[in-house]
Biopython code that builds the backbone (N, CA, C, O; Angstrom):
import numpy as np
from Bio.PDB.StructureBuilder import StructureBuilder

atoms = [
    (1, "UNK", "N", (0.848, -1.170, 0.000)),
    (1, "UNK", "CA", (0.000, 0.000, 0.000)),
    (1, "UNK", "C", (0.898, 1.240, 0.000)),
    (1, "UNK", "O", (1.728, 1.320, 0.906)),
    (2, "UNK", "N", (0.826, 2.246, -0.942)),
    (2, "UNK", "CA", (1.411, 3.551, -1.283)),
    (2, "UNK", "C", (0.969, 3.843, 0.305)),
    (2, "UNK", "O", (0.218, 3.279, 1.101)),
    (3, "UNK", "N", (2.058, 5.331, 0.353)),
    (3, "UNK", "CA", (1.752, 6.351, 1.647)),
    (3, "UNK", "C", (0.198, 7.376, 1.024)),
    (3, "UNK", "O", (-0.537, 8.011, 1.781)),
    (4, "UNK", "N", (0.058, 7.293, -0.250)),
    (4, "UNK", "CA", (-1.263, 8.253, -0.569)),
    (4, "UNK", "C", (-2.465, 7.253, -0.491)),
    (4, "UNK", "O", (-3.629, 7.642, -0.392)),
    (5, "UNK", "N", (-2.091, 5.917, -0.542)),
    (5, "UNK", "CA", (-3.344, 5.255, -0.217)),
    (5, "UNK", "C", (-3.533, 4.873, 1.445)),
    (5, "UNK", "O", (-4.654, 4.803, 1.948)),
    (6, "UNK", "N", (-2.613, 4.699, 2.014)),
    (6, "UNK", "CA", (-3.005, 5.203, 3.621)),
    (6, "UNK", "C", (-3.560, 6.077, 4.118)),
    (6, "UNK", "O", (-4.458, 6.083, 4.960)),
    (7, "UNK", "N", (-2.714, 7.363, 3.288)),
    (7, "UNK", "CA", (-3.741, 8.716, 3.522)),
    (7, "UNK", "C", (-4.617, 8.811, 3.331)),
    (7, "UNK", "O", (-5.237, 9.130, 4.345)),
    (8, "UNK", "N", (-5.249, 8.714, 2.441)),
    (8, "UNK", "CA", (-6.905, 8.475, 1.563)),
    (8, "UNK", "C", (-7.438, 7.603, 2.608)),
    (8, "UNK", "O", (-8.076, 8.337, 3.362)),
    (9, "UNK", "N", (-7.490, 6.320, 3.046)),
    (9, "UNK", "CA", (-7.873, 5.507, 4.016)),
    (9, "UNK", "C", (-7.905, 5.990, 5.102)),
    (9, "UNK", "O", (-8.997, 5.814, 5.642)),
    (10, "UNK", "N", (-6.974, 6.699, 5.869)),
    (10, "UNK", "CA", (-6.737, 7.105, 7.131)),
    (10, "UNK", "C", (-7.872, 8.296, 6.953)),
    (10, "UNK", "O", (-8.639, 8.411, 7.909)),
    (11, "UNK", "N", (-8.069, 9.219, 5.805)),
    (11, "UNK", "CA", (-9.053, 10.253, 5.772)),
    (11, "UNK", "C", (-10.352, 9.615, 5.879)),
    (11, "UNK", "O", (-11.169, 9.920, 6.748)),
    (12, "UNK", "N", (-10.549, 8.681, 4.945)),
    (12, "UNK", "CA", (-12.074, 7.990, 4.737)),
    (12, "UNK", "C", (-12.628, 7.734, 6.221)),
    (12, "UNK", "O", (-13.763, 8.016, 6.606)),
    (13, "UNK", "N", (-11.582, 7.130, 6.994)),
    (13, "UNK", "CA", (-11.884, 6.773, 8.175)),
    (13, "UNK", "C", (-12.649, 7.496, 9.172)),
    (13, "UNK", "O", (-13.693, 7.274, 9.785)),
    (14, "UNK", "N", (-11.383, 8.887, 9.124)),
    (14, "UNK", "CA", (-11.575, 9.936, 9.906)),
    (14, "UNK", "C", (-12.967, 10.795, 9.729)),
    (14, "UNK", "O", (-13.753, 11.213, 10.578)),
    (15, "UNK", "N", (-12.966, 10.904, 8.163)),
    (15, "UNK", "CA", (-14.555, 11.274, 7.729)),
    (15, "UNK", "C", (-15.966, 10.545, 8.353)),
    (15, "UNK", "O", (-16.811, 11.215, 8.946)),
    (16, "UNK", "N", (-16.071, 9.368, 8.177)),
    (16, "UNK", "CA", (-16.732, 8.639, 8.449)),
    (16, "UNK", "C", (-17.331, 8.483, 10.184)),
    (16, "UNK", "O", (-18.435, 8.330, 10.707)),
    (17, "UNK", "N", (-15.971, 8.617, 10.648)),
    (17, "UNK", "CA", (-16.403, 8.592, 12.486)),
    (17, "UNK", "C", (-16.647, 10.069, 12.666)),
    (17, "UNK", "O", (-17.584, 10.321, 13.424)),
    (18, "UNK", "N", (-15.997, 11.139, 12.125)),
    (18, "UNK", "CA", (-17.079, 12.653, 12.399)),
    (18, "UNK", "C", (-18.331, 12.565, 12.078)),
    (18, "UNK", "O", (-19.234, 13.211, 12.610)),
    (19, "UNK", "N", (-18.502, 11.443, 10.841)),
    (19, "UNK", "CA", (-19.955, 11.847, 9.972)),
    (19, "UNK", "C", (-21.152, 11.315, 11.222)),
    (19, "UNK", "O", (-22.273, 11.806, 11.361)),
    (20, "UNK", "N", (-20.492, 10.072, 12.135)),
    (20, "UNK", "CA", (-21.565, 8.965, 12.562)),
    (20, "UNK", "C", (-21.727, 9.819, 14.048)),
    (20, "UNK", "O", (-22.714, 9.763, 14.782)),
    (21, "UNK", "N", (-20.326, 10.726, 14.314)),
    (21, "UNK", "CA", (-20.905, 11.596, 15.649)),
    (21, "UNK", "C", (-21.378, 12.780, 15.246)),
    (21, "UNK", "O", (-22.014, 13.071, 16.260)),
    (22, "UNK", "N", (-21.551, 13.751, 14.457)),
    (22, "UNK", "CA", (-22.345, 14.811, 14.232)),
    (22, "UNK", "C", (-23.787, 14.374, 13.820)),
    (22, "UNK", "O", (-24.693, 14.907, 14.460)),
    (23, "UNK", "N", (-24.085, 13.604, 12.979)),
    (23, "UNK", "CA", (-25.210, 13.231, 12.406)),
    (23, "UNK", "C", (-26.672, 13.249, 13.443)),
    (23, "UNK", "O", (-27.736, 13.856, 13.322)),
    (24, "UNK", "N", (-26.240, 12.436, 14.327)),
    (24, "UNK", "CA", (-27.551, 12.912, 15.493)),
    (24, "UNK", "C", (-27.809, 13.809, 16.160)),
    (24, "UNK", "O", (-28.883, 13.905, 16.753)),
    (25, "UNK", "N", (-26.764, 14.772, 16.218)),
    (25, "UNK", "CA", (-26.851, 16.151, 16.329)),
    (25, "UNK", "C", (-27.455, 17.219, 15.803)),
    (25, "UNK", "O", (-28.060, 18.151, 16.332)),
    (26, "UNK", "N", (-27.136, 16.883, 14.351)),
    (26, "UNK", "CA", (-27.767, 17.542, 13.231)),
    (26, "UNK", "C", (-29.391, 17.112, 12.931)),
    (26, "UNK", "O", (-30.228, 18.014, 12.891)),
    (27, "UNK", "N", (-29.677, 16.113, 12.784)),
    (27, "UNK", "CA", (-30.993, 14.894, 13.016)),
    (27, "UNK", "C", (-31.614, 16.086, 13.900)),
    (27, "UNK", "O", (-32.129, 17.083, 13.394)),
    (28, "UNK", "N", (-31.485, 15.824, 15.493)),
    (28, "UNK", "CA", (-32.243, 15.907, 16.828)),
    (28, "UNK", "C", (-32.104, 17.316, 17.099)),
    (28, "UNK", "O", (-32.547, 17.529, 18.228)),
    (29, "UNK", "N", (-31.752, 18.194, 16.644)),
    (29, "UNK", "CA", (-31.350, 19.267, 16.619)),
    (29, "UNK", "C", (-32.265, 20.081, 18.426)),
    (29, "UNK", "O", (-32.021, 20.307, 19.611)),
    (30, "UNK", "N", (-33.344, 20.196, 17.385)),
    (30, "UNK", "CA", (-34.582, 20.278, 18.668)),
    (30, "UNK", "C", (-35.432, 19.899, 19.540)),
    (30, "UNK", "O", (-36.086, 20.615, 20.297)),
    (31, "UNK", "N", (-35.439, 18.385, 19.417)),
    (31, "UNK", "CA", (-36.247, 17.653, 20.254)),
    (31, "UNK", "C", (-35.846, 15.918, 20.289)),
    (31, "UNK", "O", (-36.137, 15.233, 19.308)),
    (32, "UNK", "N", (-35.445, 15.552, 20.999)),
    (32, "UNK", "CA", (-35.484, 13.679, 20.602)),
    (32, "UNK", "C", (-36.466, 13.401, 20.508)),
    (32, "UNK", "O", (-37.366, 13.987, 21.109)),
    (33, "UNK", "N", (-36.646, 12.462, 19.765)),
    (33, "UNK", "CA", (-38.057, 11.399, 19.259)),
    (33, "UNK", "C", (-38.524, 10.685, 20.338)),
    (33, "UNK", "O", (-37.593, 10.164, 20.953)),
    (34, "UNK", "N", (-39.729, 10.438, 20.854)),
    (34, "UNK", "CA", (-39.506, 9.610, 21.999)),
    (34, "UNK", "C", (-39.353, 8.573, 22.037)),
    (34, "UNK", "O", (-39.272, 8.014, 23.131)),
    (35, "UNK", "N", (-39.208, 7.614, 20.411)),
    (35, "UNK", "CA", (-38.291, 6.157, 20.639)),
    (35, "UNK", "C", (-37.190, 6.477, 20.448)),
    (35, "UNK", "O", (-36.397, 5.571, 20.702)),
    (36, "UNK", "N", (-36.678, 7.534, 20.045)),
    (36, "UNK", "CA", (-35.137, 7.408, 20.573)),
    (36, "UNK", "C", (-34.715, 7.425, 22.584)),
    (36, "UNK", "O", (-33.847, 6.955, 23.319)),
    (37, "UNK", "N", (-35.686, 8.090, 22.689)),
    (37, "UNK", "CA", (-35.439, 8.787, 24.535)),
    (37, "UNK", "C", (-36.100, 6.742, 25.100)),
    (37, "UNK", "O", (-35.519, 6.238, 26.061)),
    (38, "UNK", "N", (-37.048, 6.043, 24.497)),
    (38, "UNK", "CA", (-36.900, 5.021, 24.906)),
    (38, "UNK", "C", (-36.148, 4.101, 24.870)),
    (38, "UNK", "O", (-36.129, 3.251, 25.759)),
    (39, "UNK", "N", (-35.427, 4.079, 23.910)),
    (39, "UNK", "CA", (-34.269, 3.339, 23.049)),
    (39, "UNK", "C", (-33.356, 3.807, 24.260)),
    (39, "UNK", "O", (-33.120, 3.014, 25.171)),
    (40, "UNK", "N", (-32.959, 4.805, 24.268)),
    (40, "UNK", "CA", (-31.957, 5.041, 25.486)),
    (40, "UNK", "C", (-32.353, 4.863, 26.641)),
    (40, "UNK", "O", (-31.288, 4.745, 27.247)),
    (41, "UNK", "N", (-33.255, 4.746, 27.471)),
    (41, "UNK", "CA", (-33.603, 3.733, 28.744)),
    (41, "UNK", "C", (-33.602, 2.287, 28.189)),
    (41, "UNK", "O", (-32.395, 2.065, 28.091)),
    (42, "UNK", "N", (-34.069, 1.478, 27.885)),
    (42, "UNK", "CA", (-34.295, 0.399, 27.797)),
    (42, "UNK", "C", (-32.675, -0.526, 27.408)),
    (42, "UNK", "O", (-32.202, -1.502, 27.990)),
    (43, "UNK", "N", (-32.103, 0.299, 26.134)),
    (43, "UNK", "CA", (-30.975, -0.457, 25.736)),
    (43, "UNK", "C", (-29.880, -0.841, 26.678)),
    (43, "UNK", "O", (-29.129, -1.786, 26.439)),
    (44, "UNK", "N", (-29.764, 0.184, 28.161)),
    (44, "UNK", "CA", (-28.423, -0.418, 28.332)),
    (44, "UNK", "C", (-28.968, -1.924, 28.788)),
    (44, "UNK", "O", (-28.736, -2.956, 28.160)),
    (45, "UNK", "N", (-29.756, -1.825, 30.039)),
    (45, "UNK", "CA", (-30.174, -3.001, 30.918)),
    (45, "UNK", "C", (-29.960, -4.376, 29.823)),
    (45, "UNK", "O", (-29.359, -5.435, 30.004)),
    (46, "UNK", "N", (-30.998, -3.674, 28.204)),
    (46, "UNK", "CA", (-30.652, -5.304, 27.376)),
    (46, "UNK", "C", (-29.301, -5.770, 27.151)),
    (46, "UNK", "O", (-28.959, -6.952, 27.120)),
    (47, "UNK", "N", (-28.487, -4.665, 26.982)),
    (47, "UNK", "CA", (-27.141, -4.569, 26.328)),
    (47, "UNK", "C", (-26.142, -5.780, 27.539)),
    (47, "UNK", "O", (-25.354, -6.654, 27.177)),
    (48, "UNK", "N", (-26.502, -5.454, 28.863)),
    (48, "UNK", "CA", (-26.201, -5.776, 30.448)),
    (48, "UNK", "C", (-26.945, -7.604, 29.963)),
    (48, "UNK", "O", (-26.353, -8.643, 29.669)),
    (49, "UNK", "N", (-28.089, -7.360, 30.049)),
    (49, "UNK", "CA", (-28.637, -8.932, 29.682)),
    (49, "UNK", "C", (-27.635, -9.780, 29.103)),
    (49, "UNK", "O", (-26.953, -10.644, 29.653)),
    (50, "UNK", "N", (-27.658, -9.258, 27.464)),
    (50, "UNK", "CA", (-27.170, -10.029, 26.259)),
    (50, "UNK", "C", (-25.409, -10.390, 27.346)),
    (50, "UNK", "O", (-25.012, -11.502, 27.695)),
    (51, "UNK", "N", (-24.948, -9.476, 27.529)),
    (51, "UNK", "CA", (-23.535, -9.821, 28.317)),
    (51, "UNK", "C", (-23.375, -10.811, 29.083)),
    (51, "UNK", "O", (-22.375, -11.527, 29.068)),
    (52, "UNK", "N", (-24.415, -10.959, 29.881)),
    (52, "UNK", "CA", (-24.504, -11.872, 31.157)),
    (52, "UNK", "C", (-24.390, -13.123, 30.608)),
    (52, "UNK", "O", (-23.562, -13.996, 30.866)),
    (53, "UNK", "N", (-25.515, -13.131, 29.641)),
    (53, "UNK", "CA", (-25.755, -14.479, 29.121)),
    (53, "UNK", "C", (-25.088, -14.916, 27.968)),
    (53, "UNK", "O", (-25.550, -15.920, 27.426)),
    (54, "UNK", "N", (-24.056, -14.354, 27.454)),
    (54, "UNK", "CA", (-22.564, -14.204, 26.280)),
    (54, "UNK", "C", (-21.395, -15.546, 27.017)),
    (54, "UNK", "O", (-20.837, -16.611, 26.750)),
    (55, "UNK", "N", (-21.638, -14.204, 28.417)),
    (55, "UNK", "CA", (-20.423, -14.759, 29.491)),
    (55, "UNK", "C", (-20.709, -16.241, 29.857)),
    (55, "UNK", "O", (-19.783, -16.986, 29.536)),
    (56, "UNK", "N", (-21.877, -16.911, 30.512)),
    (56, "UNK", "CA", (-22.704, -18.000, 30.624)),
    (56, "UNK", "C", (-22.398, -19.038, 30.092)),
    (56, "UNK", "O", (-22.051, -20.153, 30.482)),
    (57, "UNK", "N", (-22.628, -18.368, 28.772)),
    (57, "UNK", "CA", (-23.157, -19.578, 27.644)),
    (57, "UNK", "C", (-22.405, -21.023, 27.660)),
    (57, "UNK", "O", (-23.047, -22.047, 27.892)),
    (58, "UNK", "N", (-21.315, -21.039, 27.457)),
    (58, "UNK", "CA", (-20.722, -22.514, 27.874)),
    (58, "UNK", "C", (-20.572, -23.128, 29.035)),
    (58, "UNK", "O", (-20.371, -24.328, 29.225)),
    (59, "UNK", "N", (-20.721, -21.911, 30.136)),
    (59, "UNK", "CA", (-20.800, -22.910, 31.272)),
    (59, "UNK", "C", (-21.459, -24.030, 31.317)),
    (59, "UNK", "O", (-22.535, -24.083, 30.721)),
    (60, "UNK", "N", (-20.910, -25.315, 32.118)),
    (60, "UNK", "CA", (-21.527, -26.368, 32.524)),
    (60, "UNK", "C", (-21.327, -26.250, 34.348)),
    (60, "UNK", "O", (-20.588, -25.541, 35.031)),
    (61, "UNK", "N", (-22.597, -27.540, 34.798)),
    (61, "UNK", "CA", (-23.186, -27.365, 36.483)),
    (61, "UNK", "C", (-22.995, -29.256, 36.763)),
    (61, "UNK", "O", (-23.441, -29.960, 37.669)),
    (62, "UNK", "N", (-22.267, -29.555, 35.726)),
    (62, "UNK", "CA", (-22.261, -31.684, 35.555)),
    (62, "UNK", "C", (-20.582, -31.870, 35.297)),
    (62, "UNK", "O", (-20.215, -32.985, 34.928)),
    (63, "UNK", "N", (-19.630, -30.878, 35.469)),
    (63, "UNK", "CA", (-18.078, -30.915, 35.053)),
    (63, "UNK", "C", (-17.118, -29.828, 35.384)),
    (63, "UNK", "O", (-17.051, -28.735, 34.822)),
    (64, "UNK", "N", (-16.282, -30.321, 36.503)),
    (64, "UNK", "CA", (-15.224, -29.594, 36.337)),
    (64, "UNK", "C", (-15.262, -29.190, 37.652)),
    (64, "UNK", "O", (-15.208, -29.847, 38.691)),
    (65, "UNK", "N", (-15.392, -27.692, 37.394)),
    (65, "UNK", "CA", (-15.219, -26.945, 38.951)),
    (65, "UNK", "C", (-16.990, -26.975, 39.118)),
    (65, "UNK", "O", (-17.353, -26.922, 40.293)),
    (66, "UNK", "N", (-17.921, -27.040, 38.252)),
    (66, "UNK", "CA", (-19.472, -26.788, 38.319)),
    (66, "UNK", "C", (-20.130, -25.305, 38.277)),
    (66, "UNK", "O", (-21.234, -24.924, 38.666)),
    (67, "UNK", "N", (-18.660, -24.346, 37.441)),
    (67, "UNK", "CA", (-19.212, -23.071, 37.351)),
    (67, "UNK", "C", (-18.685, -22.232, 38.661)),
    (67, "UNK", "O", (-18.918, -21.076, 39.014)),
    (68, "UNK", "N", (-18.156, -22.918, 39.042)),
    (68, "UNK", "CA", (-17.870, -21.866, 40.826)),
    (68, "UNK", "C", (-17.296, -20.689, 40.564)),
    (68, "UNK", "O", (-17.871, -19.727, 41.072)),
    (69, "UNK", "N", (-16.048, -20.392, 39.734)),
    (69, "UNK", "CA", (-15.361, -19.748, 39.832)),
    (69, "UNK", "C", (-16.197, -18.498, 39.330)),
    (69, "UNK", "O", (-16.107, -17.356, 39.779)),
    (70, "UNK", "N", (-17.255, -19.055, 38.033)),
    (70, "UNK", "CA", (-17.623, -17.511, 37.241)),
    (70, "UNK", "C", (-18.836, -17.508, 38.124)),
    (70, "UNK", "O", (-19.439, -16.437, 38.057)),
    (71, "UNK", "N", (-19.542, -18.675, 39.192)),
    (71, "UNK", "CA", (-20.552, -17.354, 40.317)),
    (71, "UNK", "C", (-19.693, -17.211, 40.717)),
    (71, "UNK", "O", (-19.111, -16.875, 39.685)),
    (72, "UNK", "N", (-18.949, -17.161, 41.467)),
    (72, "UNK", "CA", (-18.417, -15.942, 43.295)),
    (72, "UNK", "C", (-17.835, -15.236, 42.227)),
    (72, "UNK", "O", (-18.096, -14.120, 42.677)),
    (73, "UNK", "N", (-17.213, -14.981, 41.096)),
    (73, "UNK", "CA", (-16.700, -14.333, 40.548)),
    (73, "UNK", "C", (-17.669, -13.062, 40.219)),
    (73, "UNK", "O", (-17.495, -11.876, 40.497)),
    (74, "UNK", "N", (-18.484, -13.544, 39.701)),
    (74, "UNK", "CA", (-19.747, -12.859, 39.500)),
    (74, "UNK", "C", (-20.685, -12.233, 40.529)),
    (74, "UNK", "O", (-21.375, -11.255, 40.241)),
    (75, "UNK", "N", (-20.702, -12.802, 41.715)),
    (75, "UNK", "CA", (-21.218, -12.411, 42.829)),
    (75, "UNK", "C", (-20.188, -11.094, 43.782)),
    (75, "UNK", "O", (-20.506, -10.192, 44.557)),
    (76, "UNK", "N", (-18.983, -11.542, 43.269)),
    (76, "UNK", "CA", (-18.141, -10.453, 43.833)),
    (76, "UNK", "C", (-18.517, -9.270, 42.705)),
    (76, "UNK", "O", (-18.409, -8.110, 43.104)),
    (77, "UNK", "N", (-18.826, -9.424, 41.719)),
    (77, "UNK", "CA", (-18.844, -7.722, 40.879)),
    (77, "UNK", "C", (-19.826, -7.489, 40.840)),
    (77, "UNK", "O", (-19.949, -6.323, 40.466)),
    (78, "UNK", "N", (-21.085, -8.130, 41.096)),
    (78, "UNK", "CA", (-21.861, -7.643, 41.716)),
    (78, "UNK", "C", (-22.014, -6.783, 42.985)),
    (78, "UNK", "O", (-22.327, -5.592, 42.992)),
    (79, "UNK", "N", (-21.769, -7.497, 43.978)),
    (79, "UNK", "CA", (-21.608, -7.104, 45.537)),
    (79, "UNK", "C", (-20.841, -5.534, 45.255)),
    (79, "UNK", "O", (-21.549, -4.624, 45.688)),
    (80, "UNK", "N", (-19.470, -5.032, 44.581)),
    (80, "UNK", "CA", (-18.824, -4.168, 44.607)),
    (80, "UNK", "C", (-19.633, -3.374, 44.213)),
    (80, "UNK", "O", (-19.905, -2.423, 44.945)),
    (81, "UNK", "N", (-20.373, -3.532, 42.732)),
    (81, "UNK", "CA", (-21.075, -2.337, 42.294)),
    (81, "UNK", "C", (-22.053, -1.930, 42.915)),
    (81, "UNK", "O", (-22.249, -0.715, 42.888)),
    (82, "UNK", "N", (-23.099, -2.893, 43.766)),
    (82, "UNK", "CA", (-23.825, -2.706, 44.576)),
    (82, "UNK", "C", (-23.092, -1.213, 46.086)),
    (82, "UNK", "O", (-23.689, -0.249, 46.564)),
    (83, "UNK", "N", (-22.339, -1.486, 46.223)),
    (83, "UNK", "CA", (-21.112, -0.775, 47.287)),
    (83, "UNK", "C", (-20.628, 0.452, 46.906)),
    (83, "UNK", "O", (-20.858, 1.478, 47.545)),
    (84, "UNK", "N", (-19.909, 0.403, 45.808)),
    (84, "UNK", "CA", (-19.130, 1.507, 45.287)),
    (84, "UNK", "C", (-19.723, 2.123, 44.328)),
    (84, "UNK", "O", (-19.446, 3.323, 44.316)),
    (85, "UNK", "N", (-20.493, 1.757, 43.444)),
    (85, "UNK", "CA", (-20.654, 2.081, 41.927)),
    (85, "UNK", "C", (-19.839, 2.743, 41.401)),
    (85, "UNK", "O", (-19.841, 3.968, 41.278)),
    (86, "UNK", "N", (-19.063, 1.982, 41.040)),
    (86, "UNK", "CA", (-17.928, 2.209, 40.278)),
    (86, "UNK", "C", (-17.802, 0.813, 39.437)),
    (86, "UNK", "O", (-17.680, -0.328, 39.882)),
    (87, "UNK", "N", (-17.869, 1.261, 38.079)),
    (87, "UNK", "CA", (-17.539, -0.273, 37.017)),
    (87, "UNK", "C", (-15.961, -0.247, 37.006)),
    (87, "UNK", "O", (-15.269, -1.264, 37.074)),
    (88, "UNK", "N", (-15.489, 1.014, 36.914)),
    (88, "UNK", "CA", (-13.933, -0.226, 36.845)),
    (88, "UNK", "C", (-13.531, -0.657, 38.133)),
    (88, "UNK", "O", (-12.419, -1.184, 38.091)),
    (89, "UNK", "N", (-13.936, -0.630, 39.041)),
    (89, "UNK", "CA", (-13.655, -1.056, 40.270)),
    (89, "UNK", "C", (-13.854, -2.497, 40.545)),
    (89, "UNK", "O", (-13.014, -3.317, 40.915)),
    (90, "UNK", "N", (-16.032, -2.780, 40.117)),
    (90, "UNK", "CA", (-16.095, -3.506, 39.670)),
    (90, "UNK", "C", (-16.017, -4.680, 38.539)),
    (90, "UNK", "O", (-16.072, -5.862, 38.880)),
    (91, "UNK", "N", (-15.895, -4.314, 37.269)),
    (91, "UNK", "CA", (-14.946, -5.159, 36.231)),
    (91, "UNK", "C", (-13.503, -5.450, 36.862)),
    (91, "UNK", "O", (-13.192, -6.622, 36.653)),
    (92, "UNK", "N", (-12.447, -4.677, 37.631)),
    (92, "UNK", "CA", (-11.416, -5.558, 37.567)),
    (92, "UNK", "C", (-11.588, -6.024, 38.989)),
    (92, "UNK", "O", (-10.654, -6.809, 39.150)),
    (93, "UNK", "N", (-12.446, -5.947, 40.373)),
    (93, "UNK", "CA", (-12.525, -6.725, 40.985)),
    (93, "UNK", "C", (-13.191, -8.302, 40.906)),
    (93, "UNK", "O", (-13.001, -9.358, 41.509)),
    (94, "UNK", "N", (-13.924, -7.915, 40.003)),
    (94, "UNK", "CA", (-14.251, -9.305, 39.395)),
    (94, "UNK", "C", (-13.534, -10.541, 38.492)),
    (94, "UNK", "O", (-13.665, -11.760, 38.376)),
    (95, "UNK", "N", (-12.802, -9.603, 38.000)),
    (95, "UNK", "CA", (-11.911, -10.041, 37.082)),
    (95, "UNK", "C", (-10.748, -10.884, 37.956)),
    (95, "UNK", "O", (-10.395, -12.062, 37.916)),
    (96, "UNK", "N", (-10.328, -9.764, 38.742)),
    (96, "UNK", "CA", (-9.199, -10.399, 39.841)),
    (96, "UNK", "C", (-9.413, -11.647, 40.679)),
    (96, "UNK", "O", (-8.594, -12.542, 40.887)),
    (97, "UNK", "N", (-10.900, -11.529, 41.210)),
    (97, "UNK", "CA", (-11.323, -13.105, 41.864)),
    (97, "UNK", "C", (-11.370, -14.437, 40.936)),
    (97, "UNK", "O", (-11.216, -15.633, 41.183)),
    (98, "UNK", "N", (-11.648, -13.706, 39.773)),
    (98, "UNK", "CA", (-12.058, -14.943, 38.602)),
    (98, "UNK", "C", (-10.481, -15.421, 38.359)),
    (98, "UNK", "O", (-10.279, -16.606, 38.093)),
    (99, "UNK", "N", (-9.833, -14.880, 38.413)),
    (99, "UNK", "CA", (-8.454, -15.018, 37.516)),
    (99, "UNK", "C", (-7.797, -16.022, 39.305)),
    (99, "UNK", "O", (-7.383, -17.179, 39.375)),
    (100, "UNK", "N", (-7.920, -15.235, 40.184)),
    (100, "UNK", "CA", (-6.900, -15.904, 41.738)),
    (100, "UNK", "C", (-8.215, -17.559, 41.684)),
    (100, "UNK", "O", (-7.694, -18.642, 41.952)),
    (101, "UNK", "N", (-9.148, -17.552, 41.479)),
    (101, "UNK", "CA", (-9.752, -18.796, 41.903)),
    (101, "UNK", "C", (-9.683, -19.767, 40.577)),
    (101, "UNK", "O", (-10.098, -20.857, 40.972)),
    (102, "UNK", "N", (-9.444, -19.837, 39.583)),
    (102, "UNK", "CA", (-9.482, -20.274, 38.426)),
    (102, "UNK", "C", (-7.756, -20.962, 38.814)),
    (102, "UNK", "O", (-7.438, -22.140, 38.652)),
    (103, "UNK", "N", (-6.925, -19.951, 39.300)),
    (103, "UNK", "CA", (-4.680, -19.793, 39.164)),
    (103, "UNK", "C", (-4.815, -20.759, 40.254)),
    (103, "UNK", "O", (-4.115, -21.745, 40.023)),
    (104, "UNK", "N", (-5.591, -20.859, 41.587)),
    (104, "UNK", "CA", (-5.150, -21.010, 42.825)),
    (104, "UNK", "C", (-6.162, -22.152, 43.256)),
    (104, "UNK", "O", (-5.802, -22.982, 44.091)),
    (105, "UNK", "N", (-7.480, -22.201, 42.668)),
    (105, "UNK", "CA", (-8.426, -23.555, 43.624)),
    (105, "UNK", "C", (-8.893, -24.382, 42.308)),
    (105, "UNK", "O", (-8.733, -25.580, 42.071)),
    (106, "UNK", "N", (-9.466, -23.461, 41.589)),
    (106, "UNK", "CA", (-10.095, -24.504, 40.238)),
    (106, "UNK", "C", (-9.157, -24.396, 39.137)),
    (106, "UNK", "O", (-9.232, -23.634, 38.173)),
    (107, "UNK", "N", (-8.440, -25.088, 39.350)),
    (107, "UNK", "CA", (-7.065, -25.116, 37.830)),
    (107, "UNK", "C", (-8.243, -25.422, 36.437)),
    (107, "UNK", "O", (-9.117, -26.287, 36.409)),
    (108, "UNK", "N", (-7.904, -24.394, 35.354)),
    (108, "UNK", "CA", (-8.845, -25.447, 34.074)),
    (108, "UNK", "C", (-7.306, -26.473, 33.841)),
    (108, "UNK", "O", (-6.105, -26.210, 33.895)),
    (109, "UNK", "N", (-8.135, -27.775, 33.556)),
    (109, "UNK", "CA", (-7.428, -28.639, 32.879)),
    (109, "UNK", "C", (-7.752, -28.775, 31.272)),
    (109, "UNK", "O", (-8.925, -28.698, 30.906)),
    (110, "UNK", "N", (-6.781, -28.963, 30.397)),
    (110, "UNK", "CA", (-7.235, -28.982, 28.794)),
    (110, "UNK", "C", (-5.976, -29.516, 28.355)),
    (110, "UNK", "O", (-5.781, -29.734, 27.159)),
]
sb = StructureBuilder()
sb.init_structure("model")
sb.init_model(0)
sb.init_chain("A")
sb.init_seg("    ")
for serial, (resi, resn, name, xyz) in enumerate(atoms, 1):
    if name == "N":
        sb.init_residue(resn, " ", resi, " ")
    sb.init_atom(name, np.array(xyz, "f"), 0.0, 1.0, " ", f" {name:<3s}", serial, name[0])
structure = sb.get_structure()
């Protein structure tokens, strides 16, 4: 790839992510729609759903450790956000239990 076809690319790019953040600006100018103002309540909680159950999905409750590590793991980032509300507090305290109980009590074997 030439340095003028990077440039051109690197512009297209740059165009493109101004175009997708001004655009609803320009759109909504004076009023949000009220399925947009619902769209924005409703989506994160689904967004939170779809995650939960992403993370889940292969667990098994018939092998292995029986899932332990990702509940208390899960129960600890819960519990924090419940406490602090704070997500990075909670994402890497969760993260940190999942990772010490996985290293230290439930080895994966593969």
């Amino acid at each position: 790839m030439t340095t003028l076809q990077s440039a051109v690319m690197i512009g297209l790019a740059v165009l493109a992510t101004q175009l997708t953040r001004w655009i609803p600006f320009l759109l909504f100018r004076r009023k949000t729609p009220p399925v947009i103002a619902y769209l924005g309540s409703v989506l994160p909680s689904a967004i939170w759903g779809m995650l939960v159950i992403y993370c889940f999905r292969n667990g098994t409750l018939v092998a292995g450790s029986n899932g332990m590590p990702e509940i208390l793991a899960s129960a600890v980032t819960v519990g924090l956000q419940a406490w602090k509300r704070n997500l990075a507090i909670s994402i890497a305290g969760g993260t940190l239990c999942y990772m010490a109980l996985v290293q230290l009590f439930f080895p994966i074997s593969g």
